[in-house]
Backbone bond lengths (Angstrom), bond angles and torsions (degrees), N, CA, C in turn:
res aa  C-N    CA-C-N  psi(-1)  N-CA   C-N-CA  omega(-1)  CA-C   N-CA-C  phi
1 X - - - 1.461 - - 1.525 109.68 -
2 X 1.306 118.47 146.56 1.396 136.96 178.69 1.341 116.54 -113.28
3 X 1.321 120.18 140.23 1.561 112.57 133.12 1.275 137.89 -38.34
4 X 1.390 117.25 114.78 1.727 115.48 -166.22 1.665 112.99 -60.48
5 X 1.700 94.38 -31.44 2.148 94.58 -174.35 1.348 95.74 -59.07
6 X 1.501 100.22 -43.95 1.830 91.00 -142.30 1.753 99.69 -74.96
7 X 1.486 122.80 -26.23 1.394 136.34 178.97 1.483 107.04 -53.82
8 X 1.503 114.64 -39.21 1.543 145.58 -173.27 1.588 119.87 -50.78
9 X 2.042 84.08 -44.26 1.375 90.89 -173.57 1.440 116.99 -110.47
10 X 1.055 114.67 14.21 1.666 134.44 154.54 1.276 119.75 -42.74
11 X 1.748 104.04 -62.94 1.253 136.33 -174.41 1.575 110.82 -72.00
12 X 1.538 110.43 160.27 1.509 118.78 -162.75 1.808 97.79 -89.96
13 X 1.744 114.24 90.98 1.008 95.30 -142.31 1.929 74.23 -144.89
14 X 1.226 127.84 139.17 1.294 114.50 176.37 1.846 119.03 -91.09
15 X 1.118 94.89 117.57 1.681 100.36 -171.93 1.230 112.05 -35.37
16 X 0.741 148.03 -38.81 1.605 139.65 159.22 1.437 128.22 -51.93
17 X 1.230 102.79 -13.34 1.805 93.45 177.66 1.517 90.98 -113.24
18 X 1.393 140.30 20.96 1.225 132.56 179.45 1.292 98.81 -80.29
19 X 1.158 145.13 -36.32 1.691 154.88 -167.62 1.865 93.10 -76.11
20 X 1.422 116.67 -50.68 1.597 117.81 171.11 1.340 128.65 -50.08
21 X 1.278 102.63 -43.40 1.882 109.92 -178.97 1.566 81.45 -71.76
22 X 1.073 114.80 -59.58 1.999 96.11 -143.71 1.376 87.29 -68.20
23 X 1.131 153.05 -32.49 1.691 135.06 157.19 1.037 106.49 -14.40
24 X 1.518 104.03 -60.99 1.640 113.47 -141.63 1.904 101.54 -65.37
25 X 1.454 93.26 -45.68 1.393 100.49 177.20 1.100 129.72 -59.97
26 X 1.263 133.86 -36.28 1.575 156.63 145.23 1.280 98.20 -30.44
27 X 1.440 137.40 -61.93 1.201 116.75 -146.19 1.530 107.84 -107.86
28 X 1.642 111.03 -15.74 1.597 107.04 -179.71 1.973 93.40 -128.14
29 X 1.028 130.17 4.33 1.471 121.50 174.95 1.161 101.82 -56.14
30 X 1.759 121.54 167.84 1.226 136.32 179.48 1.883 99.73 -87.26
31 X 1.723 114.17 -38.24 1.523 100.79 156.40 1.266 133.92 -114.84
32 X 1.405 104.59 56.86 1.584 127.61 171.00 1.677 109.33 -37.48
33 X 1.398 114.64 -56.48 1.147 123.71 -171.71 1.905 108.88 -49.44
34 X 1.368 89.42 -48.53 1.604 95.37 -153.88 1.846 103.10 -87.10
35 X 1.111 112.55 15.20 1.334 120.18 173.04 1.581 107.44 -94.35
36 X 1.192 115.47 116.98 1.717 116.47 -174.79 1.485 107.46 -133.63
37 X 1.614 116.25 18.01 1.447 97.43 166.22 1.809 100.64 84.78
38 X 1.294 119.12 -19.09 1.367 108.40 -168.90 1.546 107.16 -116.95
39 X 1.632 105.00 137.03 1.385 105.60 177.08 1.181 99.54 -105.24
40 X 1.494 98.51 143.08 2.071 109.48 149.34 1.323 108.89 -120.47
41 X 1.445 97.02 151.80 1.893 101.92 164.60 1.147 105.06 -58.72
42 X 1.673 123.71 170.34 1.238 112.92 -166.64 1.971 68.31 -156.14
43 X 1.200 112.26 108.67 1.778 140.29 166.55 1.542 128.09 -106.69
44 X 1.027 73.48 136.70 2.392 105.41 175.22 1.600 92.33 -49.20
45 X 1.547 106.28 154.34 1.208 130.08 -157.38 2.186 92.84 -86.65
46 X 0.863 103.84 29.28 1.558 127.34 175.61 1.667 111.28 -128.00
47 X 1.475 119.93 12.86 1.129 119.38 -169.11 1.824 125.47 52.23
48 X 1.357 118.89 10.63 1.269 134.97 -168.06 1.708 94.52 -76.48
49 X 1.107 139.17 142.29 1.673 169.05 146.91 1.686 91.96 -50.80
50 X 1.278 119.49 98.99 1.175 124.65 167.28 1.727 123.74 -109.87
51 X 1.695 110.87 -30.99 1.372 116.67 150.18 1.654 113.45 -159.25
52 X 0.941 102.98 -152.83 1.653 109.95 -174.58 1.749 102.61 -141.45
53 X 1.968 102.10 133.63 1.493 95.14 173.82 1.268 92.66 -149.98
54 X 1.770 117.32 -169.38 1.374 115.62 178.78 1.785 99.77 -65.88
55 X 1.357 118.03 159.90 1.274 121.38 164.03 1.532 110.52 -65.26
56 X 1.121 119.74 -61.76 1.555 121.24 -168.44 1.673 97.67 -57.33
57 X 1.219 129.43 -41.66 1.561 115.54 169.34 1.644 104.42 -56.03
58 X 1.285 143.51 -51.09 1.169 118.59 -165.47 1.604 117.71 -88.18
59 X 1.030 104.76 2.27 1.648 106.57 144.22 1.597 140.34 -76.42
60 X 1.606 85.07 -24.98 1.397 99.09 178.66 1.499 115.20 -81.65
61 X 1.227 112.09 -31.15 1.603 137.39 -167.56 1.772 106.21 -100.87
62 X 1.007 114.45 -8.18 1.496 118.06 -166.73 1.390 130.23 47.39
63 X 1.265 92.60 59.77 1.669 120.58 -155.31 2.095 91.94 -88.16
64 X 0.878 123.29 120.44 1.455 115.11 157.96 1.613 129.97 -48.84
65 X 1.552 125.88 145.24 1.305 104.10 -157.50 1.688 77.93 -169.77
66 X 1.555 97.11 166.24 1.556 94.82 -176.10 1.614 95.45 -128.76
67 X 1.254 99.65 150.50 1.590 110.36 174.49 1.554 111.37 -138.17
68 X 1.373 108.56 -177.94 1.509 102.16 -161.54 1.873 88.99 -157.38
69 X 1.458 119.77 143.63 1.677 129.85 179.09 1.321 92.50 -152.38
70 X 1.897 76.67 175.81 1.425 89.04 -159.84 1.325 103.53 -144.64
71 X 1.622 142.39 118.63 1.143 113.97 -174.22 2.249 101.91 -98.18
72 X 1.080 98.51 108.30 1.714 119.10 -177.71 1.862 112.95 -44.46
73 X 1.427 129.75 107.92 1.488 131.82 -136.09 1.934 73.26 -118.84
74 X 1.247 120.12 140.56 1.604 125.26 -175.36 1.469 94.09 -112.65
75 X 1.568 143.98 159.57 1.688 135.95 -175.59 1.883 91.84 -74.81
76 X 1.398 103.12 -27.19 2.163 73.54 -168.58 2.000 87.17 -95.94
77 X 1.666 115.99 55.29 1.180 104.97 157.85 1.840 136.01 59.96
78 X 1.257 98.61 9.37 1.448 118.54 158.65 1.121 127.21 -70.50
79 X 1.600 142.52 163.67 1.332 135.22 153.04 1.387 99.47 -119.03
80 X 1.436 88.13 137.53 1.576 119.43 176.55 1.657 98.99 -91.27
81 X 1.696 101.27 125.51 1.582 128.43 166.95 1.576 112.87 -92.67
82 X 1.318 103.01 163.13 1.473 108.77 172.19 1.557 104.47 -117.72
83 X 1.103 149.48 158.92 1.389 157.04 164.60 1.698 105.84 -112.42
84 X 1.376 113.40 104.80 1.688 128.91 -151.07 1.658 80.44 -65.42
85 X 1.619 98.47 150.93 1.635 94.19 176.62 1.882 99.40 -92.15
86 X 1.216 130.10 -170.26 1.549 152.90 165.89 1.387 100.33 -77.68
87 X 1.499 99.09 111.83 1.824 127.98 174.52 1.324 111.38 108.65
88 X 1.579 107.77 6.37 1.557 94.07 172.69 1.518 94.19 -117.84
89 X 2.033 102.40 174.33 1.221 114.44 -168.10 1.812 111.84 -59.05
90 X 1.170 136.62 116.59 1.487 116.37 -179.66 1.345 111.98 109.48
91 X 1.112 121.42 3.14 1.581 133.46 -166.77 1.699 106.48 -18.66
92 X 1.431 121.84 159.21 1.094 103.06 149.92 1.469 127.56 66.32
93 X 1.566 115.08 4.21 1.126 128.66 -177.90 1.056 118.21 -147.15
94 X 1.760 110.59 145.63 1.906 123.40 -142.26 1.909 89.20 -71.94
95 X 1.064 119.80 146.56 1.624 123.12 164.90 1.256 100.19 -131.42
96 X 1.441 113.09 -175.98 2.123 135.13 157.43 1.598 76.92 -99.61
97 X 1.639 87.07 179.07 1.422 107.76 -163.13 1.566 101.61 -108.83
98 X 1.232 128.97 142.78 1.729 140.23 -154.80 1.326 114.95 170.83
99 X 1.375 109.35 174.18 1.306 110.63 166.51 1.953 94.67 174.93
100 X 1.139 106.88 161.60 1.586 132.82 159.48 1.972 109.80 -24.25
101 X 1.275 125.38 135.38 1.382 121.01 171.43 1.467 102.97 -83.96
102 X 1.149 114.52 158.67 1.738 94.97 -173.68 1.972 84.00 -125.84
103 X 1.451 105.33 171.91 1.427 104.03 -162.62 1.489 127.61 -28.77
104 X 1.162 143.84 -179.33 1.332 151.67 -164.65 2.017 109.70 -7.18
105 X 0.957 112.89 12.61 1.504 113.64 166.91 1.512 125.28 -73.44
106 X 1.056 100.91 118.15 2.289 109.06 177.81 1.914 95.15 -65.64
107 X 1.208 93.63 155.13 1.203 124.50 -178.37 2.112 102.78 -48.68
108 X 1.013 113.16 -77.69 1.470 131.11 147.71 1.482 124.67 14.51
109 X 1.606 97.52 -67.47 1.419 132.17 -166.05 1.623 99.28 -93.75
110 X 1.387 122.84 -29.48 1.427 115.79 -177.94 1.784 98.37 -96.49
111 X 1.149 109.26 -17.31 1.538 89.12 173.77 1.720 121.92 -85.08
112 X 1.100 105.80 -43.81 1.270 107.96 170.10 1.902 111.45 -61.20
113 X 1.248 125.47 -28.78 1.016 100.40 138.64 1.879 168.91 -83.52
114 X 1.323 93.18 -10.88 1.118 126.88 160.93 1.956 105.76 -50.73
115 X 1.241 90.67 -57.07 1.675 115.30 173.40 1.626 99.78 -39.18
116 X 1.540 117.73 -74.80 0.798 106.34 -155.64 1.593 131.44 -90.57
117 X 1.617 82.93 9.93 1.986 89.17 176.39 1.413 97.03 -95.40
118 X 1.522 125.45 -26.33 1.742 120.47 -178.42 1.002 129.86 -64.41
119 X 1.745 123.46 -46.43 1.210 165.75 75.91 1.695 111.89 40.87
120 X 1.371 118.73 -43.13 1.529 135.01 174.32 1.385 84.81 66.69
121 X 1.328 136.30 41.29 1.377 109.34 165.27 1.402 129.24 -83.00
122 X 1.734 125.89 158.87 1.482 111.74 170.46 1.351 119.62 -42.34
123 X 1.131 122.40 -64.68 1.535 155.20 169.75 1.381 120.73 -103.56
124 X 1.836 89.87 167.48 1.661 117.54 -174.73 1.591 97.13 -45.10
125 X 1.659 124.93 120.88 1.201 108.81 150.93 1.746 135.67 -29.54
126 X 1.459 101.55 151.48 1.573 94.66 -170.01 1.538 108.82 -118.68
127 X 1.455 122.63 -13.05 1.352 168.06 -177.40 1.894 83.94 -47.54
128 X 1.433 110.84 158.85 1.081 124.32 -175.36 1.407 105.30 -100.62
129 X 1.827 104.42 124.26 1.485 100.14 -173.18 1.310 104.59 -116.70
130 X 1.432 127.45 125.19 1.245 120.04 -170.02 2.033 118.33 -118.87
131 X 0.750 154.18 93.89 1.438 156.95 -176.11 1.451 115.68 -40.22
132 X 1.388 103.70 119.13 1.771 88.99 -166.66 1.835 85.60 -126.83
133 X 1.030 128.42 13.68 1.341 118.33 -179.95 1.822 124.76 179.22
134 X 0.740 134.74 154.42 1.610 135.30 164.21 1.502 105.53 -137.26
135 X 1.513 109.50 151.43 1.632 117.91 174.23 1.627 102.73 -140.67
136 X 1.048 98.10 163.14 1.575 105.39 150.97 1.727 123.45 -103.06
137 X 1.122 96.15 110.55 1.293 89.30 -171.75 1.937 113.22 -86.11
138 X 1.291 130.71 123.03 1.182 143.33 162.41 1.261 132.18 -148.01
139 X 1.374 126.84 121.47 1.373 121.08 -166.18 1.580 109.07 -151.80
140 X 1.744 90.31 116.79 1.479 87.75 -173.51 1.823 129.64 -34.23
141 X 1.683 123.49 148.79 1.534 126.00 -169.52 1.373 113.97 64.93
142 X 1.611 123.26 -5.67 1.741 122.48 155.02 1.567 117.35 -102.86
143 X 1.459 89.34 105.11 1.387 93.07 160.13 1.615 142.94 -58.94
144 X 0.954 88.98 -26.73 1.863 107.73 154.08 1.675 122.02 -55.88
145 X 1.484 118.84 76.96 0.971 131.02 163.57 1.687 127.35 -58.30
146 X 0.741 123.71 154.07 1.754 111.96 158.23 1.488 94.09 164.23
147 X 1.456 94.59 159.69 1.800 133.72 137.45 1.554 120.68 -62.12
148 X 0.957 130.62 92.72 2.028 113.26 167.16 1.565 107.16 -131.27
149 X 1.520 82.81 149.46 1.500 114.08 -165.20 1.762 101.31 -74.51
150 X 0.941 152.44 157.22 1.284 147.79 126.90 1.381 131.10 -98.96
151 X 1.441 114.45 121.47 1.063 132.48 179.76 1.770 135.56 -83.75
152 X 1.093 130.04 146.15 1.294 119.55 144.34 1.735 125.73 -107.99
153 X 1.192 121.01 117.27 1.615 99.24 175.44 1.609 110.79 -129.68
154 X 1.381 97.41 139.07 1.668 107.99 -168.83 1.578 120.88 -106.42
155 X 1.658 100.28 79.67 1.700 112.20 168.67 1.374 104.53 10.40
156 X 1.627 109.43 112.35 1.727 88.54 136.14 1.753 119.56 -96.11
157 X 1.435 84.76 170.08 1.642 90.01 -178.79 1.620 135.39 -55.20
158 X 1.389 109.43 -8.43 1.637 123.56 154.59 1.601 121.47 -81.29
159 X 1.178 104.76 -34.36 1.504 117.10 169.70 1.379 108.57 -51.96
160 X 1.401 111.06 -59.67 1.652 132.70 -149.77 1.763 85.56 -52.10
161 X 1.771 99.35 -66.47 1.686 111.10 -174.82 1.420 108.20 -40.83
162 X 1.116 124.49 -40.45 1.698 118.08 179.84 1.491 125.09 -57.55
163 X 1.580 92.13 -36.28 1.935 118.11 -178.47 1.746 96.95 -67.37
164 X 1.592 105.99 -54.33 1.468 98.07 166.15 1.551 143.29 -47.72
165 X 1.198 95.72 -46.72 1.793 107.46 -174.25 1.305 93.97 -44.00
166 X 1.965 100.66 -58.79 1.679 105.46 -173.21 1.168 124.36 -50.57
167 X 1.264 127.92 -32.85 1.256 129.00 175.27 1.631 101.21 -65.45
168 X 1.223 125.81 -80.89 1.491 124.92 -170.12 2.129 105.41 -36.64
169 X 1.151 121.09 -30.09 1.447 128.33 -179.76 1.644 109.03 -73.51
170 X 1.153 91.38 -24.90 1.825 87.46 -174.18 1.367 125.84 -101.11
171 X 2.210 98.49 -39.17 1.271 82.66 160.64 1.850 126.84 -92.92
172 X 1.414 113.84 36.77 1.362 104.20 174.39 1.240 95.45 -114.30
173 X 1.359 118.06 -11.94 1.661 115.94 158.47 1.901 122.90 -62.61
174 X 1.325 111.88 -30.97 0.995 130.45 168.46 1.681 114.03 -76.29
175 X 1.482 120.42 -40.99 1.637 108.85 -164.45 1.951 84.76 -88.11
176 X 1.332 131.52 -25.91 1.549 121.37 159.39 1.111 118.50 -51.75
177 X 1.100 139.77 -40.11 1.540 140.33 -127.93 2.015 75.64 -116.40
178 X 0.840 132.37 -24.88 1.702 137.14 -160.30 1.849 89.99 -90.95
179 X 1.346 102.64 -49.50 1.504 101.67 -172.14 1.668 119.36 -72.39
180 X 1.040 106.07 -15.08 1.423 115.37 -159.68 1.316 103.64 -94.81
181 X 1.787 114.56 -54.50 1.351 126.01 170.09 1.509 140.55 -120.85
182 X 1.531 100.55 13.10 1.383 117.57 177.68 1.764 106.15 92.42
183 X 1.369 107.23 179.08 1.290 136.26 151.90 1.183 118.13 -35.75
184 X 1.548 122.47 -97.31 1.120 100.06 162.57 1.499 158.01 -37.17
185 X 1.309 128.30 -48.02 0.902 125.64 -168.46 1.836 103.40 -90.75
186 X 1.422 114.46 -5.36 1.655 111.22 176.69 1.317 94.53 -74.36
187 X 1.100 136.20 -42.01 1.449 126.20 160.49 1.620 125.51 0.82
188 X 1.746 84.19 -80.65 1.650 92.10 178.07 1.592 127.31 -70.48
189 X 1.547 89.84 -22.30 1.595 99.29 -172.41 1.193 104.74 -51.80
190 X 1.884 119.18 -63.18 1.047 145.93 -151.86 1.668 103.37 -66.85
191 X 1.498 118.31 -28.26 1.256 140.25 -168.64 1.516 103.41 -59.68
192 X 1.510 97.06 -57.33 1.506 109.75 -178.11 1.491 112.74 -77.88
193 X 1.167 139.03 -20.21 1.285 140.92 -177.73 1.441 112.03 -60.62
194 X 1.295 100.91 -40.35 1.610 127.23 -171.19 1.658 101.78 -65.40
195 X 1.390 97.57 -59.16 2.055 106.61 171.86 1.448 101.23 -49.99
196 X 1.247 115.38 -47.15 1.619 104.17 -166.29 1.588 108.76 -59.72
197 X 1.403 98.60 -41.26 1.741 100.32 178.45 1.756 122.53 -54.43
198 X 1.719 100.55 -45.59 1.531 111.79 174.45 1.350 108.44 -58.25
199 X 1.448 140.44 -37.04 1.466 140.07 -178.77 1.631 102.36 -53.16
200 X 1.499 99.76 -48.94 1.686 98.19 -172.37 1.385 107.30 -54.82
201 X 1.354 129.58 -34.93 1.269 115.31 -147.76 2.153 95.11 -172.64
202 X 1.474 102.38 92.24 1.419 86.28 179.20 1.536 136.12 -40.57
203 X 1.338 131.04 134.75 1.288 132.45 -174.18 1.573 111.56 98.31
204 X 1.272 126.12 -26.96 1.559 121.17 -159.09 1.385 102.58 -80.29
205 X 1.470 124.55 -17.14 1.579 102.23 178.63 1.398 111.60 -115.21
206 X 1.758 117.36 31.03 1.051 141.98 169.05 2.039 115.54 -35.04
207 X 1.465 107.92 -47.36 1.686 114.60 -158.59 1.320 93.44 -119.29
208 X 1.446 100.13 129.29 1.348 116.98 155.87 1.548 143.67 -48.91
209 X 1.564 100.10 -40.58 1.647 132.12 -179.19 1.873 113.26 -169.44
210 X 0.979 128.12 141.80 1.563 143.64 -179.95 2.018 97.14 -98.74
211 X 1.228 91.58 137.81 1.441 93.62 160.42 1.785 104.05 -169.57
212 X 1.438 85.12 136.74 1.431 111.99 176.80 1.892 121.75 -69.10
213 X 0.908 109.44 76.07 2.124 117.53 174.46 1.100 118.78 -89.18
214 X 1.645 112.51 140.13 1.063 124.60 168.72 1.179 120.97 -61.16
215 X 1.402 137.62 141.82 1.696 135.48 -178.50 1.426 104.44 -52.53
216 X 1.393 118.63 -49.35 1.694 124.69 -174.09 1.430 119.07 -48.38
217 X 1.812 108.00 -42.90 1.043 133.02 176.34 1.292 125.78 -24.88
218 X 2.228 81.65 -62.59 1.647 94.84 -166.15 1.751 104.04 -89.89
219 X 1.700 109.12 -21.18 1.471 102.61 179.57 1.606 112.31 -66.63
220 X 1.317 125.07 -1.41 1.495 121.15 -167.42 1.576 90.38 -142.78
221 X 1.029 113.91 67.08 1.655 112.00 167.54 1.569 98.98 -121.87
222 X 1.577 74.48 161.60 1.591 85.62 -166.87 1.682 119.97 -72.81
223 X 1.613 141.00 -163.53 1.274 126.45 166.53 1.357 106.18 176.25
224 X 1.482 87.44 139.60 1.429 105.45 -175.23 1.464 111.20 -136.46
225 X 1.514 110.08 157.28 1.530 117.51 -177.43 1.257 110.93 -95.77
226 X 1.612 109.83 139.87 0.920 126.56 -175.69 1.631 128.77 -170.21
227 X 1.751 119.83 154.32 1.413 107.75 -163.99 1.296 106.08 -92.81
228 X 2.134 101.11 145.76 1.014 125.97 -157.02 1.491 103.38 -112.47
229 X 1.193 116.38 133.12 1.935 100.91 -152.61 2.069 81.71 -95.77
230 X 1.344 118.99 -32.19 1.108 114.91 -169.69 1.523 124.70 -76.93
231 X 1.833 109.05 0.72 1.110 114.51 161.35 1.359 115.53 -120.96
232 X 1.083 130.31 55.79 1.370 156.63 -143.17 1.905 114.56 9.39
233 X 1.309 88.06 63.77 1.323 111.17 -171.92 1.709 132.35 25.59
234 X 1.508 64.61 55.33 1.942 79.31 179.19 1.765 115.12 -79.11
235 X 1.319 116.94 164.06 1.725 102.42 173.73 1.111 119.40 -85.38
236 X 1.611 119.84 104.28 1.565 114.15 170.65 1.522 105.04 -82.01
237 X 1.740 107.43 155.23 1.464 93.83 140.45 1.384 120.75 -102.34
238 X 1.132 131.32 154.09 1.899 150.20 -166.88 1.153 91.39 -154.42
239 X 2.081 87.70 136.50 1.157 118.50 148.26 1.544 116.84 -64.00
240 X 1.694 109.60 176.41 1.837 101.09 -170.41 1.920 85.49 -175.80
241 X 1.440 82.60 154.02 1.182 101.17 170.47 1.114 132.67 -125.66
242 X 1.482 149.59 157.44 1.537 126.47 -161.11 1.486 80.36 -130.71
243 X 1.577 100.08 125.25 1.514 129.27 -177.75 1.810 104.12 -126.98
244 X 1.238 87.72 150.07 2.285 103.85 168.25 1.475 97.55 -111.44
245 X 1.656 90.10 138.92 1.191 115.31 -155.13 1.319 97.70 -151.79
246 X 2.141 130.47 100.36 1.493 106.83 -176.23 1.622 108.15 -62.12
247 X 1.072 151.05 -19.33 1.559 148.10 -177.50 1.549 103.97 -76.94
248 X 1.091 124.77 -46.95 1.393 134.28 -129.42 1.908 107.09 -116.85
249 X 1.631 86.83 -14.13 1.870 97.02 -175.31 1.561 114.30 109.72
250 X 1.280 102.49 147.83 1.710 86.99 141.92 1.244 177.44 -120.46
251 X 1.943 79.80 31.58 1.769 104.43 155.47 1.201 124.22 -139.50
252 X 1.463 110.25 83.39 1.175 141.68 -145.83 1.758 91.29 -90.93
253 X 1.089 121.45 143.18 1.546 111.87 168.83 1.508 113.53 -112.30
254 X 1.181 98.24 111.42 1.715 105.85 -167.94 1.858 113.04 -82.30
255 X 0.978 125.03 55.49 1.749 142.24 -170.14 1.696 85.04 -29.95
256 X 1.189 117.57 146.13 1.529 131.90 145.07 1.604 120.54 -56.85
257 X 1.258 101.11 146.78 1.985 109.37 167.06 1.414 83.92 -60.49
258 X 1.548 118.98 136.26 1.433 127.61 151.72 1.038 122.01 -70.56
259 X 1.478 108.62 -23.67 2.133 108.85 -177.45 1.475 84.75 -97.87
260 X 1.267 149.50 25.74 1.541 115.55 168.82 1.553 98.10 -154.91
261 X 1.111 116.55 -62.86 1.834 106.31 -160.10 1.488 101.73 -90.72
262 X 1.467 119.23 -26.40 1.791 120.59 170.87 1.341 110.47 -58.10
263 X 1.622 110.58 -33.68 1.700 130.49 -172.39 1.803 90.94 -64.65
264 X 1.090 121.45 -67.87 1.446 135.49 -162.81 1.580 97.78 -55.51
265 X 0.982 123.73 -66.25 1.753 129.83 -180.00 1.227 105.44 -42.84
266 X 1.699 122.43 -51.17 1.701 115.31 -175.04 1.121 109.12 -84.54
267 X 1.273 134.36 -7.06 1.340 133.51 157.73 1.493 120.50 -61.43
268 X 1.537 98.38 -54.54 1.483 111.75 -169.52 1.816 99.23 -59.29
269 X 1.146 108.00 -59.78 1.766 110.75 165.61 1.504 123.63 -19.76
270 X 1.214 106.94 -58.05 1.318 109.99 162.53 1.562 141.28 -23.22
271 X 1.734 95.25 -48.82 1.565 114.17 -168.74 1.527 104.03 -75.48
């Protein structure tokens, strides 16, 4: 698999209508959706760089791909969650903070950025990032292949204030958006507010809500089975947490990513 620009401009094709076709494709292709403008390498089961394609194709295709997380360390020793926003894979459910490497980027360099579009920070985190693991992740009926790095990174205290502001910005965007048009429909409002933010700047309107947990918390939470529409609604069981949320309630059950932070908990169980 290729990149379509760079495949684009191979061809006897006049640079100016290269921006037109991929319109064209975007808006009437059969994988319009999964075209986002973003490349990843796409590597041999040796982690080796074998080519480059859209990301959302090598999810779709079960293309190998490397990613990189982070589980976020607060100074009084908490971990900070994300609450996935509406339109991403997992909606609605507590994660660490990560994402996809996008072309020629080290593991390193995509986490700390990843960090800092989730994070809403000005800048590259400055926080201590330390590597405590890599896997291959593959599991038969997921098309979601990859390599990911695992991280730890430990807030500094300017960071933390940034994580805050955002919090105080979002949920008074939320207890407005409740008064103005209710429950329901702050839902959607709030839904789209979030897109408007990701346009500015990929990743920033990534999280729904931030919340600060105790490690014990999440190693002894409770779990229940239940269908997962994003794994074609098969019955997992997941751990979950019961969080307040003005949109969402306030005992909201925040289920774990099953491919990532449910993975980490039944692991950690183990030891």
């Amino acid at each position: 698999m290729i990149n379509i620009r760079k495949h684009l401009e191979t061809l006897d094709i006049e640079v100016s209508e290269i921006d037109n076709i991929i319109d064209i494709i975007r808006k009437y292709g059969e994988f319009a959706k999964l075209i986002k403008g973003e490349p990843a390498d796409v590597v041999d089961e040796d982690d080796k760089k074998i080519g480059v394609t859209e990301i959302g194709l090598c999810h779709y295709l079960g293309l190998r791909h490397r990613t990189a997380n982070a589980i976020v360390l607060t100074k009084e020793g908490k971990v900070l969650l994300q609450l996935r926003a509406p339109g991403r894979k997992y909606e609605l459910f507590l994660s660490i903070f990560g994402g996809h490497l996008k072309a020629g980027q080290e593991y390193e360099e995509a986490m700390r950025d990843e960090l800092r579009q989730e994070l809403h920070l000005d800048d590259l985190p400055k926080g201590i990032l330390t590597e405590i693991g890599k896997e291959s992740y593959e599991v038969i009926g997921d098309k979601n292949v990859e390599f990911r790095k695992l991280y730890t990174h430990k807030i500094t205290d300017a960071e933390y204030r940034q994580v805050e502001d955002r919090i105080d910005i979002i949920e008074n965007k939320k207890r407005k958006l409740v008064e103005k048009h209710g429950i329901e429909q702050a839902k959607k409002f709030f839904s789209e507010w979030l897109k408007s933010d990701e346009r500015r700047d990929q990743g920033l309107g990534e999280v729904w809500g931030y919340y600060g947990v105790n490690p014990k918390d999440i190693t002894n939470a409770d779990h229940e089975t239940i269908s997962v529409k994003d794994d074609d609604y098969k019955n997992i069981e997941l751990h979950y947490l019961i969080i307040s949320d003005v949109i969402l309630g306030p005992n909201f059950k925040g289920f774990f990513t099953p491919d990532l932070l449910d993975r980490i908990v039944n692991e950690f169980s183990k030891i």
